[in-house]
KOLDOZA-630731 format. One record per atom (N, C-alpha, C): y, x, z negated; chain. Coordinates in pm, 1 decimal. Layout:
N
R       c2       c1       c3 ch
R        Y        X        Z  A
...
END
This chain:
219
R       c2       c1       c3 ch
R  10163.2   9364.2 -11392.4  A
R  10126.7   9437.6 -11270.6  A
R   9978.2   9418.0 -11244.1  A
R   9953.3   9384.7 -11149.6  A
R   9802.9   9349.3 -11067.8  A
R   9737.8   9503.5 -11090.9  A
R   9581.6   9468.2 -11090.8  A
R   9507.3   9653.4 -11063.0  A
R   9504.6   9673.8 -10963.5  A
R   9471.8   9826.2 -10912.5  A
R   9479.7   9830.1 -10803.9  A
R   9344.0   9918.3 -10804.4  A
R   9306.3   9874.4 -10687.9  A
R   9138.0   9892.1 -10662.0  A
R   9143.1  10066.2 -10618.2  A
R   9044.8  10106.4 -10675.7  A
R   9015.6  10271.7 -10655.2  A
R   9015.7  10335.9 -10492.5  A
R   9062.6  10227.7 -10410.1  A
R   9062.0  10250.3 -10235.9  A
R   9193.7  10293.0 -10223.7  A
R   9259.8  10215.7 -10334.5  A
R   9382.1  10147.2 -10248.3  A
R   9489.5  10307.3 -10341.9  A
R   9463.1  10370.5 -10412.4  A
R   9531.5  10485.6 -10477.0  A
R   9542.1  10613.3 -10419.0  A
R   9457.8  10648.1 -10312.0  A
R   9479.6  10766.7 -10269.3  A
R   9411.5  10787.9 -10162.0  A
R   9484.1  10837.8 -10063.6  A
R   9398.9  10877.2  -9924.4  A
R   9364.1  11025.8  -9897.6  A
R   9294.9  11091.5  -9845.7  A
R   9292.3  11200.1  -9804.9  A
R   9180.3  11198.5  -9686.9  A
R   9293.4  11293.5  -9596.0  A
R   9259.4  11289.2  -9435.9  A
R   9218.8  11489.3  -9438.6  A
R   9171.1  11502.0  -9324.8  A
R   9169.3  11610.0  -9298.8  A
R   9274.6  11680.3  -9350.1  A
R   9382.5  11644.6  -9279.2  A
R   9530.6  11768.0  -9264.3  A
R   9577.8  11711.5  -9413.8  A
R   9538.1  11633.1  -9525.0  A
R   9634.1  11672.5  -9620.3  A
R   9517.2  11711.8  -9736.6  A
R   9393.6  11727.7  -9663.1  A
R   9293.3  11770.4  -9736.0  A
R   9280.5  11955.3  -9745.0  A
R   9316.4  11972.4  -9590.0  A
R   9367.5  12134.5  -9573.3  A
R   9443.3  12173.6  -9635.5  A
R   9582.9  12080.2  -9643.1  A
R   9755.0  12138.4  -9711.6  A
R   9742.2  12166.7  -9821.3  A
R   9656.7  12089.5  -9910.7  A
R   9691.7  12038.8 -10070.3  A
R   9630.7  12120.8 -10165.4  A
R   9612.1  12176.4 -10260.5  A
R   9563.4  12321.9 -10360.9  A
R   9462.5  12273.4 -10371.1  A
R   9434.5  12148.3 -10387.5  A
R   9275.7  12117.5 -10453.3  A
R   9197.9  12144.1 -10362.2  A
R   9233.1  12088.2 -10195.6  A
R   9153.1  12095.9 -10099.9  A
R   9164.8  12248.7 -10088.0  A
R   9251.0  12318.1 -10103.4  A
R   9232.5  12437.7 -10095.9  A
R   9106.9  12546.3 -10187.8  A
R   9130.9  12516.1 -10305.9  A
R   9012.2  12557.4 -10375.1  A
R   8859.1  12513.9 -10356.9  A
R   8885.5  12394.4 -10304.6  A
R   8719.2  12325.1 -10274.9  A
R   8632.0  12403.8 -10163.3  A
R   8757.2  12419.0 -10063.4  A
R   8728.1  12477.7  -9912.0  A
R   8731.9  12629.4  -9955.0  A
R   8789.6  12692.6 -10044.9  A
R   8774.7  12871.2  -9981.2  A
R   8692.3  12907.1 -10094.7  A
R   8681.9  12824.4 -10224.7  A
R   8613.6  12918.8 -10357.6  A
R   8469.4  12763.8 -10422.7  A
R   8495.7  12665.0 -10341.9  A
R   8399.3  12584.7 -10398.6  A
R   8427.1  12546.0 -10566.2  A
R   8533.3  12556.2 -10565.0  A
R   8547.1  12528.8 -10683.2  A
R   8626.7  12403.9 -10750.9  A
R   8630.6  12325.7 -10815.9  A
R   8715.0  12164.0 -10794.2  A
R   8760.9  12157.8 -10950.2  A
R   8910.9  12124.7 -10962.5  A
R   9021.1  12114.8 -11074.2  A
R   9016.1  11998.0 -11077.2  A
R   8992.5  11986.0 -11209.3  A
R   8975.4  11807.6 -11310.5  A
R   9102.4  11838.2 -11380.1  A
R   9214.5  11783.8 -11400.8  A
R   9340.7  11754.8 -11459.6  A
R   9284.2  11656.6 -11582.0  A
R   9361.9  11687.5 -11691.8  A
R   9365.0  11621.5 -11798.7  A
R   9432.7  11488.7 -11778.4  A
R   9389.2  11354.7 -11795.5  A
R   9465.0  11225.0 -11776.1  A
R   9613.2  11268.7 -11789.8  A
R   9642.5  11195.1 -11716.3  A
R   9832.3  11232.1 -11725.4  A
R   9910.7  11238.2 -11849.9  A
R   9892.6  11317.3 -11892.1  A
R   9969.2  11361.8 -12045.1  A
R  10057.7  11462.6 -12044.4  A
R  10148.5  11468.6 -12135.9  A
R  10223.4  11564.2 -12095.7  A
R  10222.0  11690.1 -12206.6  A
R  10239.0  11827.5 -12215.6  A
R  10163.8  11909.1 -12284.0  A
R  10227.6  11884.5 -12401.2  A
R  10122.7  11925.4 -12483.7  A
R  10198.0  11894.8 -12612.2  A
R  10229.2  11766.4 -12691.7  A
R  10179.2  11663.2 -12653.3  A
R  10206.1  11556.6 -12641.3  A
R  10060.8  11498.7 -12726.3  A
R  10084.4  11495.0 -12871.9  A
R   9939.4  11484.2 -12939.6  A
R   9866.2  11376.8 -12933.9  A
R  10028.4  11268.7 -12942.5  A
R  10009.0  11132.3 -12942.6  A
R   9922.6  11088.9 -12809.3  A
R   9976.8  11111.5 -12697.5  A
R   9944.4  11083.1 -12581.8  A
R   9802.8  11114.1 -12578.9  A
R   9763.5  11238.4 -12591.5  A
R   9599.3  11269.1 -12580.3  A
R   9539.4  11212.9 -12687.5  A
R   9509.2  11156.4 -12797.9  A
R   9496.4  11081.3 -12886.4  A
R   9456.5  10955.6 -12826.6  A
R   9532.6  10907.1 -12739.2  A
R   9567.1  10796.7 -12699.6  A
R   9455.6  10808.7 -12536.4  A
R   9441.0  10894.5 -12498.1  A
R   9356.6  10969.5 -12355.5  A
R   9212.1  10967.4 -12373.9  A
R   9176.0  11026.0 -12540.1  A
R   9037.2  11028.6 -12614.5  A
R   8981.3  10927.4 -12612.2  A
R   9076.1  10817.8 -12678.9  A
R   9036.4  10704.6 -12744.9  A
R   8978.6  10594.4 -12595.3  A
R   9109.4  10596.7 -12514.1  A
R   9008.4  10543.5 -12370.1  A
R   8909.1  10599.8 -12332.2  A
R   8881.0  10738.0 -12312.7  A
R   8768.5  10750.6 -12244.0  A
R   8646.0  10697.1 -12313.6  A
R   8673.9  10711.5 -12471.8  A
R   8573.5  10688.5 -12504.6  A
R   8524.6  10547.1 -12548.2  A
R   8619.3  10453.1 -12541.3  A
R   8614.6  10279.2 -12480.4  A
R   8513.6  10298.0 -12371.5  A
R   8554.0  10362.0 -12261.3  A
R   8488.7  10341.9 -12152.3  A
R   8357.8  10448.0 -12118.6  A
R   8285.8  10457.5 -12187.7  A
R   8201.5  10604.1 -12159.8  A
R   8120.0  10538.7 -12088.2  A
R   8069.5  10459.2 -12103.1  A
R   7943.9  10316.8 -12064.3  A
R   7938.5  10299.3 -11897.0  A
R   8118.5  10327.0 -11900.2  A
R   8172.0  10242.3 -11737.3  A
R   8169.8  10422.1 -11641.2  A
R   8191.8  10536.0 -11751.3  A
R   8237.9  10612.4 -11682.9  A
R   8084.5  10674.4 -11634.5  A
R   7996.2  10652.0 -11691.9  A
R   7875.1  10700.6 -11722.6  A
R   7787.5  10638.6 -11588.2  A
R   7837.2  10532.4 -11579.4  A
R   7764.6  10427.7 -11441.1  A
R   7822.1  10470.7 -11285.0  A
R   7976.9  10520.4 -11314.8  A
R   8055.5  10573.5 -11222.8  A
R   7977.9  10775.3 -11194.3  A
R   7946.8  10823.4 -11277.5  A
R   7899.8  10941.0 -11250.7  A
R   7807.0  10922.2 -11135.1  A
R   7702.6  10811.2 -11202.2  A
R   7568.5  10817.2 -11174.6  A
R   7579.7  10798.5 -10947.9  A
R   7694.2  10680.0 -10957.9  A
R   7720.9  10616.5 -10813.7  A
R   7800.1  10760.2 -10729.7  A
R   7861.7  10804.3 -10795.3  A
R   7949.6  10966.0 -10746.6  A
R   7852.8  11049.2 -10721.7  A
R   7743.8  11081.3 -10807.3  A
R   7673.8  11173.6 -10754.8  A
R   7552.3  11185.6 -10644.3  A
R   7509.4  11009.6 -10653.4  A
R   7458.6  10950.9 -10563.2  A
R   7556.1  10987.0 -10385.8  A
R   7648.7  10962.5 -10394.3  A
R   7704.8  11020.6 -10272.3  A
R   7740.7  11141.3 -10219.6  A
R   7726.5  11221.4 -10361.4  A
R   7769.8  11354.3 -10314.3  A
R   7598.1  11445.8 -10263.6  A
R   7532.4  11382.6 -10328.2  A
R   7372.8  11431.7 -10297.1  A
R   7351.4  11374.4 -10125.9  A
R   7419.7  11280.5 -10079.2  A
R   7428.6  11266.0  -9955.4  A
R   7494.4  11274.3  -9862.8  A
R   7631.8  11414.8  -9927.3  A
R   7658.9  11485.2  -9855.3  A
R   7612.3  11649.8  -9894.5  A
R   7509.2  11670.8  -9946.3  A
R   7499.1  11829.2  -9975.8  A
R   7508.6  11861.5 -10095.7  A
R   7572.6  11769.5 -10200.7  A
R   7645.9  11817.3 -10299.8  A
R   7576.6  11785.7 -10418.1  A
R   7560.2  11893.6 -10515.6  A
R   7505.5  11831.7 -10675.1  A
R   7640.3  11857.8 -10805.5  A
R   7665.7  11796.7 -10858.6  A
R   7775.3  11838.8 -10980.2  A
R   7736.7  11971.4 -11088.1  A
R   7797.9  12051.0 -11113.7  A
R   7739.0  12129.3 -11193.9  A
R   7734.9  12113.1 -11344.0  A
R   7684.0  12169.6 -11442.6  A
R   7706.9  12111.0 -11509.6  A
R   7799.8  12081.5 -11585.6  A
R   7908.2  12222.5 -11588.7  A
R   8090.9  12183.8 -11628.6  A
R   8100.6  12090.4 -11569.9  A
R   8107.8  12076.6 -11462.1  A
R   8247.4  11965.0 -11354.0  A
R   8155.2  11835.9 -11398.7  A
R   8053.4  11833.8 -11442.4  A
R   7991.0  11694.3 -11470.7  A
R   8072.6  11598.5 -11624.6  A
R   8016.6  11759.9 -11718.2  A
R   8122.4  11747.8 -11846.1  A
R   8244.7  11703.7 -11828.9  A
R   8303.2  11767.6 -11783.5  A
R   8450.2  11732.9 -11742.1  A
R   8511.2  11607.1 -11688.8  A
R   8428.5  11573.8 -11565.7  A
R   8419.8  11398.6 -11536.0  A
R   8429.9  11334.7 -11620.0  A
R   8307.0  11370.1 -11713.7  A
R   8274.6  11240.4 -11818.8  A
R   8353.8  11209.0 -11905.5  A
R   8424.6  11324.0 -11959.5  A
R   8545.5  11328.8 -12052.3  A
R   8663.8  11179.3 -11981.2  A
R   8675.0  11174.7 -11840.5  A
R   8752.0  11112.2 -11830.5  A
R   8796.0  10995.8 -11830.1  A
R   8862.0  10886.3 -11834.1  A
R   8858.4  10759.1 -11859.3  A
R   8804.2  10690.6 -11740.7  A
R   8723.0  10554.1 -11689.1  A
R   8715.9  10501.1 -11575.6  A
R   8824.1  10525.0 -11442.1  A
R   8948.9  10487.6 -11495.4  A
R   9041.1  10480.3 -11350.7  A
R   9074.2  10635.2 -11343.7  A
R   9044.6  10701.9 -11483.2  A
R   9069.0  10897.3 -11353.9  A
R   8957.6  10933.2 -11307.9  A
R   8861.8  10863.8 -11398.7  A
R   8745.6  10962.5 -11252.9  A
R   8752.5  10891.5 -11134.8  A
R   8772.5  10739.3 -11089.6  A
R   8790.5  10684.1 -10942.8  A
R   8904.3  10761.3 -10874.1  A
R   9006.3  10811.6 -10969.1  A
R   9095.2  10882.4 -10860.0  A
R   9036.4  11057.3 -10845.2  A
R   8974.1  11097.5 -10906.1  A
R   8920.3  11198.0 -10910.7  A
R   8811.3  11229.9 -10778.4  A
R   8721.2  11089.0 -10876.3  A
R   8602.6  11076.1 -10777.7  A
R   8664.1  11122.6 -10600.5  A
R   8706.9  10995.4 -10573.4  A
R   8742.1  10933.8 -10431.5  A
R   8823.7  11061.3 -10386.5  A
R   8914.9  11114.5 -10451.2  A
R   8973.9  11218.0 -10389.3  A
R   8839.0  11334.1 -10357.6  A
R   8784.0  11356.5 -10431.9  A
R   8654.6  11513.9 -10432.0  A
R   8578.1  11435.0 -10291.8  A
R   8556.4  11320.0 -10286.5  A
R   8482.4  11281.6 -10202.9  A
R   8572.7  11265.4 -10034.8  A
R   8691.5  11293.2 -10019.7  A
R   8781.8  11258.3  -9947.0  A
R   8762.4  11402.6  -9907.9  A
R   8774.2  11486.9  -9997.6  A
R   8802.1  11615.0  -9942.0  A
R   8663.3  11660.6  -9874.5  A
R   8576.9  11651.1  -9941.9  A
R   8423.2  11677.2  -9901.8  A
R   8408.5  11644.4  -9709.5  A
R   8466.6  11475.9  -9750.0  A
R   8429.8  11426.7  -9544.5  A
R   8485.0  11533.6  -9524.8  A
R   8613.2  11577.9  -9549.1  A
R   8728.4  11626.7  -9426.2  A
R   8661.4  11732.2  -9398.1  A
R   8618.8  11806.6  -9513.8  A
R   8542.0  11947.0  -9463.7  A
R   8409.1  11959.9  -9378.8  A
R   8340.6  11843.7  -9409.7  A
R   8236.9  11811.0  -9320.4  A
R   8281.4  11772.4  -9189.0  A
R   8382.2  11697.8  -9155.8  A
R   8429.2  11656.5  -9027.1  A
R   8377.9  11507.1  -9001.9  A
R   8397.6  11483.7  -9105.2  A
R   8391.7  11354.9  -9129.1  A
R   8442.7  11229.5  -9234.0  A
R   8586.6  11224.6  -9160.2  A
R   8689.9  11091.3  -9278.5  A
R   8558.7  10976.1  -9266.0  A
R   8622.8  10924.9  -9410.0  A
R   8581.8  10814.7  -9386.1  A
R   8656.0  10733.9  -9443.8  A
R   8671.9  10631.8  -9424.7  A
R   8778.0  10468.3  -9465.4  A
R   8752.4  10469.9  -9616.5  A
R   8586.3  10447.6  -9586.2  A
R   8545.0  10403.7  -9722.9  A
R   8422.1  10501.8  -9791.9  A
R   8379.6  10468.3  -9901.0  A
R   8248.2  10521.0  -9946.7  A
R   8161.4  10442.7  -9992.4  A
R   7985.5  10480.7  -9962.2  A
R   7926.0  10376.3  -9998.6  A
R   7905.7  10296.5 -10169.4  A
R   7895.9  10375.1 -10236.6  A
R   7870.0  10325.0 -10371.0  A
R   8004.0  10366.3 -10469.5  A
R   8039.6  10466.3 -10479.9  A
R   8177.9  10456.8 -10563.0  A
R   8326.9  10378.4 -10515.3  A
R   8322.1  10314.8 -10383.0  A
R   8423.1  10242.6 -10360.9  A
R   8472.5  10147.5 -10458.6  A
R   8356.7  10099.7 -10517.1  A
R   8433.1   9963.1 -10629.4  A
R   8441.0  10017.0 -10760.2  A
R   8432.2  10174.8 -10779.9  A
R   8418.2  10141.5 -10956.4  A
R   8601.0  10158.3 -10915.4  A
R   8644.0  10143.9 -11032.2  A
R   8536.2  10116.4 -11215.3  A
R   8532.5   9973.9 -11168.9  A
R   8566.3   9889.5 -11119.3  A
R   8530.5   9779.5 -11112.4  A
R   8395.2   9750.5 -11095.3  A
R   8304.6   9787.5 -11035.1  A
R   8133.2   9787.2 -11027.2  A
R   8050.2   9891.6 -10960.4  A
R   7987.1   9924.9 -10984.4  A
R   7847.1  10006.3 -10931.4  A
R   7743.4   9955.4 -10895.3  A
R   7706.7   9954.5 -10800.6  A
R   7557.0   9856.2 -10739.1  A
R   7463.0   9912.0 -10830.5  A
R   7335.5   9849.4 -10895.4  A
R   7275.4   9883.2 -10953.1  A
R   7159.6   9974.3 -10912.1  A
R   7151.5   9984.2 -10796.8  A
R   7085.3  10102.3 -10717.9  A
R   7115.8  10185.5 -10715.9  A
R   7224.6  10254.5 -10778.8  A
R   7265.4  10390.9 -10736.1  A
R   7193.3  10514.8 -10781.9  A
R   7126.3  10447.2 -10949.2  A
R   7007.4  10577.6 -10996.2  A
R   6946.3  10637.1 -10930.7  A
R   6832.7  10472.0 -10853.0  A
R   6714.4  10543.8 -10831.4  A
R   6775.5  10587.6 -10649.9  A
R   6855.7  10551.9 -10583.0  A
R   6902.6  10636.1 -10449.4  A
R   6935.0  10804.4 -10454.4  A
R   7043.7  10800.8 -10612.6  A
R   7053.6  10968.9 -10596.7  A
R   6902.1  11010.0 -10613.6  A
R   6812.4  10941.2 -10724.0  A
R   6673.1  11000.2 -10717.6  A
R   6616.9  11069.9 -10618.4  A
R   6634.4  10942.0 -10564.8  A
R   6548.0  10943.7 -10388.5  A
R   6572.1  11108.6 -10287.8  A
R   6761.4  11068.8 -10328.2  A
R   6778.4  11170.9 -10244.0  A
R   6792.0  11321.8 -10286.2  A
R   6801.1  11360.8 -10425.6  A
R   6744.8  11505.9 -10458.9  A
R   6637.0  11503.9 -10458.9  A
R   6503.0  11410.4 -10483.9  A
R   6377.5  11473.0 -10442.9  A
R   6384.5  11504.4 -10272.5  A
R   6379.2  11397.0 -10216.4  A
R   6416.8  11466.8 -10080.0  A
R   6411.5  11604.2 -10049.5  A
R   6576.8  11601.5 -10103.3  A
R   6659.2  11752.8 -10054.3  A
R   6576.2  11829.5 -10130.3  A
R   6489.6  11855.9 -10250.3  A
R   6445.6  11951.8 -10282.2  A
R   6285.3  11994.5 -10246.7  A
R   6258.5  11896.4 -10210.4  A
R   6159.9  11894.5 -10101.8  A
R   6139.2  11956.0  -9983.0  A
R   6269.3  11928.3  -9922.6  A
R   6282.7  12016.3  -9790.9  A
R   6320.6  12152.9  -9847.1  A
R   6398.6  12203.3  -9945.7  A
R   6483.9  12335.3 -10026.4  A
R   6426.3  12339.5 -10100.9  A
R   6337.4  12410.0 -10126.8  A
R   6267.5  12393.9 -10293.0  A
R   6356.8  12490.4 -10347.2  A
R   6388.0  12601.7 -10348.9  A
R   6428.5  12703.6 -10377.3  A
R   6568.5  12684.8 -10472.2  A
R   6628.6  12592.2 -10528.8  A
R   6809.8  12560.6 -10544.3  A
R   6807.4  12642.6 -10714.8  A
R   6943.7  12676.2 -10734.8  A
R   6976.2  12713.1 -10823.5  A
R   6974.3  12578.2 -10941.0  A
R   6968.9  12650.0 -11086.9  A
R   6993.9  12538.5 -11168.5  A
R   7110.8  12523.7 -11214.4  A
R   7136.7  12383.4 -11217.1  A
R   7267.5  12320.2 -11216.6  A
R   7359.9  12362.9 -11359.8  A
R   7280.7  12373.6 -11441.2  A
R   7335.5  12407.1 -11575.9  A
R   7355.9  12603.1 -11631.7  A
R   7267.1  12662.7 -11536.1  A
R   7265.5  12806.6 -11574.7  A
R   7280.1  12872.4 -11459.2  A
R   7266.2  12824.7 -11342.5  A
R   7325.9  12886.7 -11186.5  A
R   7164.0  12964.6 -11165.6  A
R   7035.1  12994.8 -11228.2  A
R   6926.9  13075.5 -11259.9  A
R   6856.9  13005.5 -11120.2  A
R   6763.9  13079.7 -11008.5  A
R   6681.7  13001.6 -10927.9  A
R   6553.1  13064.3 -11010.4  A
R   6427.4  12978.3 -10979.7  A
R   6295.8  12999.7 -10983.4  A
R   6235.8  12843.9 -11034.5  A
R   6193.1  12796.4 -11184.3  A
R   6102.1  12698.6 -11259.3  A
R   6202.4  12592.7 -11189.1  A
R   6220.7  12538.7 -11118.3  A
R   6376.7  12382.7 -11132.9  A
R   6265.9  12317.8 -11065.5  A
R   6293.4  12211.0 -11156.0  A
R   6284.7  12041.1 -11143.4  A
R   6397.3  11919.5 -11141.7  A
R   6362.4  11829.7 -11090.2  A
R   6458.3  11719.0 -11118.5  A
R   6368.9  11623.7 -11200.1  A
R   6467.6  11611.5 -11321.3  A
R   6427.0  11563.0 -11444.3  A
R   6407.2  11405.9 -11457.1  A
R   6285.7  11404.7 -11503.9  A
R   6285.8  11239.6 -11489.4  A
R   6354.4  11180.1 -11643.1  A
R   6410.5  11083.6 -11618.3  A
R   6471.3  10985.8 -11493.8  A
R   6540.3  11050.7 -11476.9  A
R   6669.6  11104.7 -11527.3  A
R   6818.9  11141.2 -11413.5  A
R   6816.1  11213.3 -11315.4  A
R   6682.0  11280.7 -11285.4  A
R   6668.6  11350.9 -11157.0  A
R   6786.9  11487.3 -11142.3  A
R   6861.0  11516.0 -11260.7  A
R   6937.8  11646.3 -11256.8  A
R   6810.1  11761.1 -11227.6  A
R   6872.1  11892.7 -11121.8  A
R   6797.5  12007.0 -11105.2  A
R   6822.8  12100.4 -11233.8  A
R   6708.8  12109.1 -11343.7  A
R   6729.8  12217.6 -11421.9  A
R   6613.6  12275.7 -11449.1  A
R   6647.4  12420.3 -11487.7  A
R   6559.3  12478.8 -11557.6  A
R   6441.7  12490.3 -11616.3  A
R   6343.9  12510.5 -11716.5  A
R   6277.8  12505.9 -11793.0  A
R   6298.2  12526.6 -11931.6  A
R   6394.3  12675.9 -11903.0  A
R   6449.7  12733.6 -12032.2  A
R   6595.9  12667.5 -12033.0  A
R   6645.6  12639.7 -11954.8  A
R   6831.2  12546.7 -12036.0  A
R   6718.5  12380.4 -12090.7  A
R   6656.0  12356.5 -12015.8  A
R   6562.8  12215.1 -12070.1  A
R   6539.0  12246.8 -12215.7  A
R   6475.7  12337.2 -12279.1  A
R   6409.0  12360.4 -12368.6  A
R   6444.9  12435.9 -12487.8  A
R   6604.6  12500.8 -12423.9  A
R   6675.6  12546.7 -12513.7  A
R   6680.9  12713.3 -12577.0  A
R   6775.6  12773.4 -12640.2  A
R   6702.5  12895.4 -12655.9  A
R   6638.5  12871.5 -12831.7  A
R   6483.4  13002.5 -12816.0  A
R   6411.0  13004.3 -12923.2  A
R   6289.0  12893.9 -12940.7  A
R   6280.3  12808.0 -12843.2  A
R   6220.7  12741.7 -12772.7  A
R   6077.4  12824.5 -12752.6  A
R   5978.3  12803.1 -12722.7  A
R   5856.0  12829.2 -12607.7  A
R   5803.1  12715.4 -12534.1  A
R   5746.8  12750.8 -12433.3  A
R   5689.5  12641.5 -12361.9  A
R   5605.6  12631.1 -12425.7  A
R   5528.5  12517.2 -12448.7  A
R   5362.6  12477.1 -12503.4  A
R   5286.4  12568.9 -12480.1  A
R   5262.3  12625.6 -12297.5  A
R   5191.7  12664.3 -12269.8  A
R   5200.2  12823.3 -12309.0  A
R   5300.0  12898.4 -12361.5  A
R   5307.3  13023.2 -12383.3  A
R   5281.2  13061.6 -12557.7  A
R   5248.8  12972.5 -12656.4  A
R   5197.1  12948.4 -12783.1  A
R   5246.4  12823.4 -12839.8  A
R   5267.7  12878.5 -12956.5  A
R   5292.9  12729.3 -13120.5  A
R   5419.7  12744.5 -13054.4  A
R   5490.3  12650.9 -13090.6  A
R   5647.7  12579.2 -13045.1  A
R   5653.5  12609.4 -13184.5  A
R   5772.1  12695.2 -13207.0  A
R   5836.2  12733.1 -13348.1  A
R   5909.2  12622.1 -13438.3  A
R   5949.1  12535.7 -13332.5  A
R   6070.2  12402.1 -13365.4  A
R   5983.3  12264.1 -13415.7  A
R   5879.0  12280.2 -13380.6  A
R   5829.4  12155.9 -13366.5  A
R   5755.1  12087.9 -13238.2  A
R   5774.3  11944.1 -13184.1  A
R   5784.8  11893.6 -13051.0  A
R   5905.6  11844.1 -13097.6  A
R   6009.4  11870.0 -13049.3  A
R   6113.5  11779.5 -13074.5  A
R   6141.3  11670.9 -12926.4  A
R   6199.7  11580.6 -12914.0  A
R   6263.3  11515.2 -12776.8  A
R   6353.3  11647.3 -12720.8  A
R   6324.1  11620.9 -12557.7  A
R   6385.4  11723.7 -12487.1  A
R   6462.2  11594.9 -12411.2  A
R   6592.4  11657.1 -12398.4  A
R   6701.6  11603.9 -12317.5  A
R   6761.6  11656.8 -12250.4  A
R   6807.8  11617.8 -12138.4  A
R   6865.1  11685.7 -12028.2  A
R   7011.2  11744.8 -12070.3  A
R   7014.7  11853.0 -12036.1  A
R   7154.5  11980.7 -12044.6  A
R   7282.5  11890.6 -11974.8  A
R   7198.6  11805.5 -11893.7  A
R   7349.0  11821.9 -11789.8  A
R   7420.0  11660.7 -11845.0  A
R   7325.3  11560.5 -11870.2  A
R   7373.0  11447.8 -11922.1  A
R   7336.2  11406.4 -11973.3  A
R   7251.9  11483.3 -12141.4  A
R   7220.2  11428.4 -12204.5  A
R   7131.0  11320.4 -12238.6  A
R   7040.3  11283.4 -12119.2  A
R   6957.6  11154.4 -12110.3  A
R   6844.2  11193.6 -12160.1  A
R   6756.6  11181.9 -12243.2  A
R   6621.0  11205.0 -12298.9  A
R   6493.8  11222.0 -12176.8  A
R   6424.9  11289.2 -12216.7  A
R   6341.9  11383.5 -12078.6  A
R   6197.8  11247.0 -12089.0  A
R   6142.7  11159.1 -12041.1  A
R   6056.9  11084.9 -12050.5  A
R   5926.1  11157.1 -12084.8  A
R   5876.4  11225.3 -12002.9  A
R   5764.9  11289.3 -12094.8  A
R   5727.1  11437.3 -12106.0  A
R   5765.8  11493.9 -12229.8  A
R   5779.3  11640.0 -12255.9  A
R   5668.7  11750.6 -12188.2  A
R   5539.9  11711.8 -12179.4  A
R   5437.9  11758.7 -12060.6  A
R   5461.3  11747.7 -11993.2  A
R   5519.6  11665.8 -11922.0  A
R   5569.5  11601.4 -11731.1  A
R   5673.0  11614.6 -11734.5  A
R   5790.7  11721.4 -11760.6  A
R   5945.5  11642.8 -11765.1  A
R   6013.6  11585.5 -11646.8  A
R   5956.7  11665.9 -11525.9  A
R   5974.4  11640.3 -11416.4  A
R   5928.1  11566.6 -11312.3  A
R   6024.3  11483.7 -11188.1  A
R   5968.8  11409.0 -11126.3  A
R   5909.0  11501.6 -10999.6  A
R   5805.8  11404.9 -10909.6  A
R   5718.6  11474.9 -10839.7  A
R   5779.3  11450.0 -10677.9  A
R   5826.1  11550.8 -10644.0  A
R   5902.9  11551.1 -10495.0  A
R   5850.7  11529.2 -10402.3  A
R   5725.6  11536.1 -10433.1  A
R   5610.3  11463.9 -10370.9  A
R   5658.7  11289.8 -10303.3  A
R   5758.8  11224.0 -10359.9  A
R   5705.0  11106.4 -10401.0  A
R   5844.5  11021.5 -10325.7  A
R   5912.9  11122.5 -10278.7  A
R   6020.2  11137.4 -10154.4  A
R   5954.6  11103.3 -10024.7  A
R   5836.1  11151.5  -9981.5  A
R   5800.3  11126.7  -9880.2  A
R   5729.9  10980.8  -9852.1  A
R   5782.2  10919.4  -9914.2  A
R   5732.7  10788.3  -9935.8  A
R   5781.5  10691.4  -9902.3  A
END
């Protein structure tokens, strides 16, 4: 059997974006259901077998986040940090059906289908290699114009940055962990240890600077 490209698996239009439970939960509670790869309960072998792909593919699924969230930041949208977890857990071809569907439902609610999407159309087959620094681009942006957003990992507004590089909006204190202090509030009890991002784990480039400068959007 031939693959079949992440376009060609699932459509969603307005009216079956309204009908359908998922679109239903997205639209009245904001809230979006990740299904376990098709397994059936109970079924040890099978999830065994579910683990072991995703985690073949973490590399592919990891490149696919990055292009997903890139589009959803250019419709409004940031992943939180469950539903991010949860993605990642999944193998390449469920998050494209995942993906493309969340993103299907998103146009409809905006009022706007679309055929296609710009950067997650080809995974898992490919990701343009631009897609990092574009979501970059576009949460400094948006937080530029909004400074004010909740953090992605603790729902908390006030200290948020977007973390260099992955440009996730977090905290200070989910950044830094609890029992933690900032530098600037005395001795760091822990040490300096590497700070890494809550939401995907990517190492914080520089523990004085963790954050990028939104400044740099207007550019």
């Amino acid at each position: 059997m031939g693959r079949t490209r992440a376009t060609d698996r699932t459509t969603v239009t307005t009216a079956t974006a309204a009908d359908d439970l998922e679109g239903l939960l997205l639209r009245r509670l904001g809230t979006v259901y990740v299904d376990a790869p098709g397994n059936a309960p109970g079924d040890a072998s099978a999830e065994a077998d579910a683990v072991s792909e995703a985690a073949a593919g973490a590399d592919v699924t990891a490149a696919g986040l990055t292009a997903l969230e890139a589009d959803l930041a250019l419709r409004g949208y940031v992943l939180t940090s469950g539903l991010r977890a949860a993605l990642a857990r999944l193998a390449p071809a469920d998050l494209a059906v995942h993906g493309i569907r969340l993103l299907g439902r998103i146009d409809s609610l905006l009022g706007a289908d679309r055929r296609h999407v710009p950067l997650f159309r080809g995974f898992p087959e490919a990701v343009p290699d631009f897609a990092h620094s574009l979501y970059s681009e576009r949460i400094l942006a948006f937080l530029l114009a909004q400074p004010h957003q909740p953090c992605v990992h603790c729902g908390r507004t006030g200290d948020i940055g977007a973390l260099a590089p992955c440009a996730h909006l977090v905290c200070s204190e989910c950044l830094r962990g609890p029992g933690e202090q900032d530098p600037q509030d005395g001795q760091d009890p822990q040490g300096h240890r590497d700070l890494v991002c809550p939401v995907c784990g990517t190492g914080v480039d520089d523990r004085d600077a963790p954050c990028l400068d939104p400044a740099g959007a207007r550019t």
